[in-house]
C-alpha positions as CSV (number, residue, x, y, z in Angstrom):
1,X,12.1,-85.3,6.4
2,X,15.1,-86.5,4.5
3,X,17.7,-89.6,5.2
4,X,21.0,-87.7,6.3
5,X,22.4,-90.3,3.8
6,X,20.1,-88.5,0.5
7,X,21.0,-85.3,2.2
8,X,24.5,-85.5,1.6
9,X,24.0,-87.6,-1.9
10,X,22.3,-84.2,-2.7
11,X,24.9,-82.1,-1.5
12,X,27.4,-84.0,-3.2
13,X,25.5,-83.5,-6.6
14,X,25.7,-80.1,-6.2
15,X,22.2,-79.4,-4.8
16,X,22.3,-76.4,-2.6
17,X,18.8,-75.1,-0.6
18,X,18.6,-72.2,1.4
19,X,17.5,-73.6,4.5
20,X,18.8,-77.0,6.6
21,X,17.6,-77.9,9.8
22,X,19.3,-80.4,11.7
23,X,18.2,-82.7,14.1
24,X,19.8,-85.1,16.4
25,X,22.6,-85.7,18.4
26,X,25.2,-86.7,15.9
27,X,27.0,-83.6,16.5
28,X,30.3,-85.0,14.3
29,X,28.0,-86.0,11.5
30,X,26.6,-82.3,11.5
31,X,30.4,-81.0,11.1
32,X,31.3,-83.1,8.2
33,X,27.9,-81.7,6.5
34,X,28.8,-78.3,7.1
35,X,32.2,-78.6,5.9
36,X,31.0,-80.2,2.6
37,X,28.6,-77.6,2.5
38,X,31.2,-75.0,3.0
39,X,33.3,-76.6,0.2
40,X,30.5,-76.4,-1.9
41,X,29.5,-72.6,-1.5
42,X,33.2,-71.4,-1.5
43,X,36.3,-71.5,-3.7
44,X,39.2,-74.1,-2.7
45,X,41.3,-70.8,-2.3
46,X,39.1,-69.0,0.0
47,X,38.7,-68.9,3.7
48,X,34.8,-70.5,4.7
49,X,34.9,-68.7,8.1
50,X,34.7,-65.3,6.3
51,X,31.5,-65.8,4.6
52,X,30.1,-67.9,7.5
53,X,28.5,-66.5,10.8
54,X,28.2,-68.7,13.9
55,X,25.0,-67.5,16.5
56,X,23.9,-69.8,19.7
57,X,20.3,-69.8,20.2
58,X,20.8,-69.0,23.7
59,X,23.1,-65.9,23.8
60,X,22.2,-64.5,20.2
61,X,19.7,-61.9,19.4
62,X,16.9,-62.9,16.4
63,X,17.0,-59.6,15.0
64,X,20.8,-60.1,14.1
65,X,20.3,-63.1,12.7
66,X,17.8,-62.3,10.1
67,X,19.6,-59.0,9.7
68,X,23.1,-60.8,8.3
69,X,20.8,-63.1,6.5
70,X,19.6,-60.4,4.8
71,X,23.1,-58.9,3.9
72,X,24.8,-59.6,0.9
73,X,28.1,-61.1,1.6
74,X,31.5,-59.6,-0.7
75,X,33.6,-62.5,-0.7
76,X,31.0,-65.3,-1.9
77,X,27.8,-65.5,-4.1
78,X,25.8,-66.6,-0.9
79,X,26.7,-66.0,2.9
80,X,26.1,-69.3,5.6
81,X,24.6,-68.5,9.0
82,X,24.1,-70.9,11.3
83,X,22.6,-71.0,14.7
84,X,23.4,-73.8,16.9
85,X,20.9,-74.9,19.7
86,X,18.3,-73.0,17.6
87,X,15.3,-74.1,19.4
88,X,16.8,-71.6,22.6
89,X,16.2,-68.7,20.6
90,X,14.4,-66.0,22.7
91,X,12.5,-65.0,20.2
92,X,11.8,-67.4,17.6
93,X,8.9,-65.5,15.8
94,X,11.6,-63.9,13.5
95,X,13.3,-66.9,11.8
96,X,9.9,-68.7,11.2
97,X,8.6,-65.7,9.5
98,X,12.3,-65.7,7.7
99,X,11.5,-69.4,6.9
100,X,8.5,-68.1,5.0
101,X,10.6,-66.5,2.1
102,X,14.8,-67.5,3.1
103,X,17.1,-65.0,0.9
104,X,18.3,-67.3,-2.4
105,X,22.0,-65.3,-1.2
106,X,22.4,-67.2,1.7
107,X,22.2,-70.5,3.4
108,X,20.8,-70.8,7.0
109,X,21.7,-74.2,9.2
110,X,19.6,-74.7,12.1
111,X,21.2,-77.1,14.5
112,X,19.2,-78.8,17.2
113,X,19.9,-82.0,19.6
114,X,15.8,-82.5,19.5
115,X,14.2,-85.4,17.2
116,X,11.2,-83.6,16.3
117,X,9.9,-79.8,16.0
118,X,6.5,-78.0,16.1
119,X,4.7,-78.7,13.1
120,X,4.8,-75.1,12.3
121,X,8.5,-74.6,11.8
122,X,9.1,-78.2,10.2
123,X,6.7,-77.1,7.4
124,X,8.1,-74.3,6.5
125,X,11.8,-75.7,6.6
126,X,10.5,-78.4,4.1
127,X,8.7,-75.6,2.0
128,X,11.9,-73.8,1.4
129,X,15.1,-76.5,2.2
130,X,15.6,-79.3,4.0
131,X,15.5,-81.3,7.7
132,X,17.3,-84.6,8.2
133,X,17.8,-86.5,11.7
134,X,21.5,-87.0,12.2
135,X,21.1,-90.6,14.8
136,X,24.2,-91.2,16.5
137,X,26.1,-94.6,15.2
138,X,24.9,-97.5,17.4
139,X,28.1,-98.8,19.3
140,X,28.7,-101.9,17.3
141,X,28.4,-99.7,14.1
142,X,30.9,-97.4,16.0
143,X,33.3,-100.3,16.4
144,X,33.0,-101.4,12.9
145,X,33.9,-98.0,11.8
146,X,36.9,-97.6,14.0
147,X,38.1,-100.9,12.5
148,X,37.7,-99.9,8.8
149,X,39.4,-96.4,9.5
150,X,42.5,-98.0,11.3
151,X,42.7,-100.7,8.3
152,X,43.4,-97.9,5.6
153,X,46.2,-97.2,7.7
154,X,47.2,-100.8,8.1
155,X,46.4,-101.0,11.6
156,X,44.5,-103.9,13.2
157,X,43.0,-103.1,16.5
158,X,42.3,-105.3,19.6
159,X,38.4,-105.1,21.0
160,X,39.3,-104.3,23.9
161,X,40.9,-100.9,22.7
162,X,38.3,-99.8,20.5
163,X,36.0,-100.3,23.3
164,X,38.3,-98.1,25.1
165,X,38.2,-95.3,22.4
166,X,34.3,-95.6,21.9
167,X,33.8,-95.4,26.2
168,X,36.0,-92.4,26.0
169,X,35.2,-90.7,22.5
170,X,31.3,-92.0,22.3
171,X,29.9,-92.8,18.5
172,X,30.6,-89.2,17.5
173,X,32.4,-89.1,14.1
174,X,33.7,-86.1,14.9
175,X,35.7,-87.0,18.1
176,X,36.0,-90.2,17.0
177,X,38.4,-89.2,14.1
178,X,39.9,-86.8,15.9
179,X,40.8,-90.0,18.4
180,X,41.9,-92.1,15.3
181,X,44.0,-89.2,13.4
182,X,46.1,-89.1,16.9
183,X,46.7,-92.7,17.4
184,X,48.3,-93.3,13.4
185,X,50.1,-90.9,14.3
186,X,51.7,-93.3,16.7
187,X,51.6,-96.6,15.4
188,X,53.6,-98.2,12.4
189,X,52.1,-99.8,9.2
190,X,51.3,-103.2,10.4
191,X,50.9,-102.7,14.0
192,X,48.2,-103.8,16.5
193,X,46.3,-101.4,18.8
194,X,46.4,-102.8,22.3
195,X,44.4,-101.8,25.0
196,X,48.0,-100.5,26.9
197,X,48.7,-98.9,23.7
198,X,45.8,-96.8,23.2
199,X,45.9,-95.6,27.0
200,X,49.2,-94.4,26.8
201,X,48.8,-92.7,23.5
202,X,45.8,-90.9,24.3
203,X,47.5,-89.8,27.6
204,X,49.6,-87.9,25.7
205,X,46.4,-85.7,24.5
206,X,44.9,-85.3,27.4
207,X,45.4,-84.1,30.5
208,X,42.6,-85.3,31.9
209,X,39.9,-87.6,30.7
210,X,36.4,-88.2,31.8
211,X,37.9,-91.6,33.3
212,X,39.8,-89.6,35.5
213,X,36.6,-87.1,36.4
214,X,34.8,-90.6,36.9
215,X,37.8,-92.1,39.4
216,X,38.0,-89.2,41.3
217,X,34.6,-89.2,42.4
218,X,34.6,-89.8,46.1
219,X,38.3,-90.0,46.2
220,X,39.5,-86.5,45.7
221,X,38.9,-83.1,47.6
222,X,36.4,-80.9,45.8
223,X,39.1,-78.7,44.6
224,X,40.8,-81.5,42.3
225,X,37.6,-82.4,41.0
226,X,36.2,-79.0,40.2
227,X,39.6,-78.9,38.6
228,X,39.6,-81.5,36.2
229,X,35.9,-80.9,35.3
230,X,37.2,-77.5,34.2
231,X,39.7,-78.8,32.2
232,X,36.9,-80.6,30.2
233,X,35.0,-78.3,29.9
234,X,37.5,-75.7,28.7
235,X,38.9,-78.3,26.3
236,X,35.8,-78.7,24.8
237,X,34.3,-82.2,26.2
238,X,30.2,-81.8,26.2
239,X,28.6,-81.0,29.6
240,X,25.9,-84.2,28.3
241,X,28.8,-86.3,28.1
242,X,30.9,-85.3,31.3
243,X,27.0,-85.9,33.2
244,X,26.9,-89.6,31.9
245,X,30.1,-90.7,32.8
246,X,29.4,-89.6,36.0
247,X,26.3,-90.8,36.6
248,X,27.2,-94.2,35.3
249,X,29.9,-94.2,37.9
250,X,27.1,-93.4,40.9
251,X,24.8,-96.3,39.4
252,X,28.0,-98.6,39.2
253,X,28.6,-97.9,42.8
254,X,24.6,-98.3,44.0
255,X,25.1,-101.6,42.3
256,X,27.6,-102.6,44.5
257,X,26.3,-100.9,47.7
258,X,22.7,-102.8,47.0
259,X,24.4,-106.1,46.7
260,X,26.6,-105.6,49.8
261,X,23.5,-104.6,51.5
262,X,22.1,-108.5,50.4
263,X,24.7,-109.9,51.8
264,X,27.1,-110.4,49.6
265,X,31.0,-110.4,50.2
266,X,33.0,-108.0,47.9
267,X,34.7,-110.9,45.9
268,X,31.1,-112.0,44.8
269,X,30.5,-108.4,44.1
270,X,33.2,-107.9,42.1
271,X,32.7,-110.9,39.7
272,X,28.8,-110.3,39.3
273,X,30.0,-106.5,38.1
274,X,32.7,-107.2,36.2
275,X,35.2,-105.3,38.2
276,X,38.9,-105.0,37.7
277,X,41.3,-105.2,40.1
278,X,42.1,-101.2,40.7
279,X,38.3,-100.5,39.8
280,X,37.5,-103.2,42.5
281,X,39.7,-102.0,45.0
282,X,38.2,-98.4,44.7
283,X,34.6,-99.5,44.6
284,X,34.6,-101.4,47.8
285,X,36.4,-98.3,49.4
286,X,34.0,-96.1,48.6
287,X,30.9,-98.2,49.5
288,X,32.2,-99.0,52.5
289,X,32.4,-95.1,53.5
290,X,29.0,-94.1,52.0
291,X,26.3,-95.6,52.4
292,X,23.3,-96.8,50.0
293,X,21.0,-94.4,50.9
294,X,23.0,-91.9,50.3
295,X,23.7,-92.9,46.8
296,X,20.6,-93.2,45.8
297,X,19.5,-89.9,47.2
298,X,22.3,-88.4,45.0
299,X,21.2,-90.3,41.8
300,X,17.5,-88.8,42.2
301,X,19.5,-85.5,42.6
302,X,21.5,-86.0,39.3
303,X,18.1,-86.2,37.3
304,X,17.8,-82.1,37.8
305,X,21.0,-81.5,36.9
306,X,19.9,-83.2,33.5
307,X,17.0,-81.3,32.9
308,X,19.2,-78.5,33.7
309,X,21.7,-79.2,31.2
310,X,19.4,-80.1,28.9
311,X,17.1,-76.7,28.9
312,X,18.8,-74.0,30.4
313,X,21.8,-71.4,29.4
314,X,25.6,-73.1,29.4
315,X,26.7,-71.0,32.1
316,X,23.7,-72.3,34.6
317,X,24.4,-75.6,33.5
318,X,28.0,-75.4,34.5
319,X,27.4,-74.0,37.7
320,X,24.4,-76.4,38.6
321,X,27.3,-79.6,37.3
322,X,30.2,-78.4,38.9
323,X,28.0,-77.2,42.8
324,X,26.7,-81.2,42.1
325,X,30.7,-82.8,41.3
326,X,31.8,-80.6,44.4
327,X,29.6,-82.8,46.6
328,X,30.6,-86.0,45.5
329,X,34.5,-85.4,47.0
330,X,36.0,-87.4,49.3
């Protein structure tokens, strides 16, 4: 196993193997590896995506894999294939057999959310290449981070805004620049990012964001939540990310049920959780039309729909998500 921080040193040398495997759930951190990768195989001139083949471990077949692995490419010295969600394969037998003896004209990238692998596969992908744990940034890193981006720009950010951008982006690099390339776009040399400010600009991206999935939970008919799930989901937010949010909104709201159930008035509730006003006012709305019980039974629910998400096709795990959202309307 090597640091993701050698890995790239490496790549940056000029040190090319024929095999990666990637761990972890960094999935930003993964991008910007394959894109220095990609700048690395191919000519400034050329276009990566023709020399590069995309599979998903659970939709793709083995035998195609190792087939274009084994074809020589026309418009490159060496072809990249990678397979995200690897560890889905149906019929793994293939690539670790592959793994034995990779082609020197191509470069396979095996992407995985999972922190460890069978010994059996890890072995060989250190035989041959390399496998590196890409660990998400912690949130104070992530903060950090935001801060020294928005500097080069000569932008100084409030905390309460870059908390904003981390609770709706997360500590993915990926998003997160994508977040941070928007909002320069919008602000002068100079200026400060406000918590107002970097609502209203992001508003302008989005439609929808998982705050709005999250407010609407208990509020709305089924059909407007089903509807701005899909949105989401079509726009590419992360079925793992769309779960959290809404599962922290059930536990913030079997908070609040458990301490009205102790006895304690609203006002106390809200100052114990840390509510503001609008948040407040929705909260005690909704606790007071479902009860505790009923919470809780749909919290011990939600932990299916994570295993679900977490081990089975996309398309199950969309239906299983959106059938679960659809019962939390108003």
């Amino acid at each position: 196993m090597i640091h993701q921080e050698a890995l790239l040193k490496e790549l940056k040398n000029g040190t090319i193997f024929p095999v990666y495997t990637l761990l972890g759930e960094d999935e930003g951190a993964k991008e910007e590896f394959i894109e220095q990768l990609q700048s690395r195989l191919y000519r400034p001139e050329s276009d990566p995506s023709v020399s590069t083949t995309v599979y998903h471990g659970d939709e793709a077949l083995t035998e195609e894999i190792v087939e274009t692995l084994s074809t020589f490419s026309f418009f490159s010295d060496r072809r990249l294939v990678i397979v995200r969600e690897f560890d889905r394969l149906k019929n793994p037998s293939l690539i670790n057999e592959y793994l034995e003896s990779p082609s020197p004209e191509a470069v396979l990238v095996l992407l995985t959310l999972k922190k460890s692998l069978p010994a059996a596969i890890s072995s060989r992908v250190e035989k041959n290449g390399r496998m590196s744990i890409f660990w998400p940034m912690f949130q104070n890193q992530g903060e950090r981070w935001i801060q020294a981006q928005l500097a080069k720009h000569g932008i100084r950010a409030e905390q309460d805004a870059v908390q904003y951008v981390i609770d709706l982006s997360g500590t993915n690099k990926n998003e997160l620049n994508s977040q941070i390339s928007f909002l320069v776009n919008y602000l002068s040399r100079n200026e400060v990012l406000t918590i107002d400010k970097a609502k209203l600009i992001i508003s302008q991206l989005y439609n929808y964001t998982v705050f709005d999935l999250s407010n609407a939970l208990f509020m709305k008919p089924a059909h407007e939540i089903i509807k701005i799930f899909r949105y989401l989901f079509d726009n590419g937010e992360e079925l793992v990310k769309i779960y959290y949010f809404c599962i922290r909104e059930l536990t913030k709201l079997l908070d609040a049920s458990a301490l009205k159930m102790s006895g304690s008035d609203f006002a106390n509730i809200s100052k114990t959780l840390g509510f503001r006003r609008k948040e407040a006012q929705r909260v005690r709305n909704i606790i007071e039309r479902v009860e505790y019980q009923a919470l809780r039974a749909l919290l011990s629910t939600a932990a299916s729909i994570d295993y679900t998400i977490k081990t089975s096709p996309k398309e199950l795990s969309v239906v299983s998500l959106e059938r679960f959202l659809a019962g939390l309307c108003r």
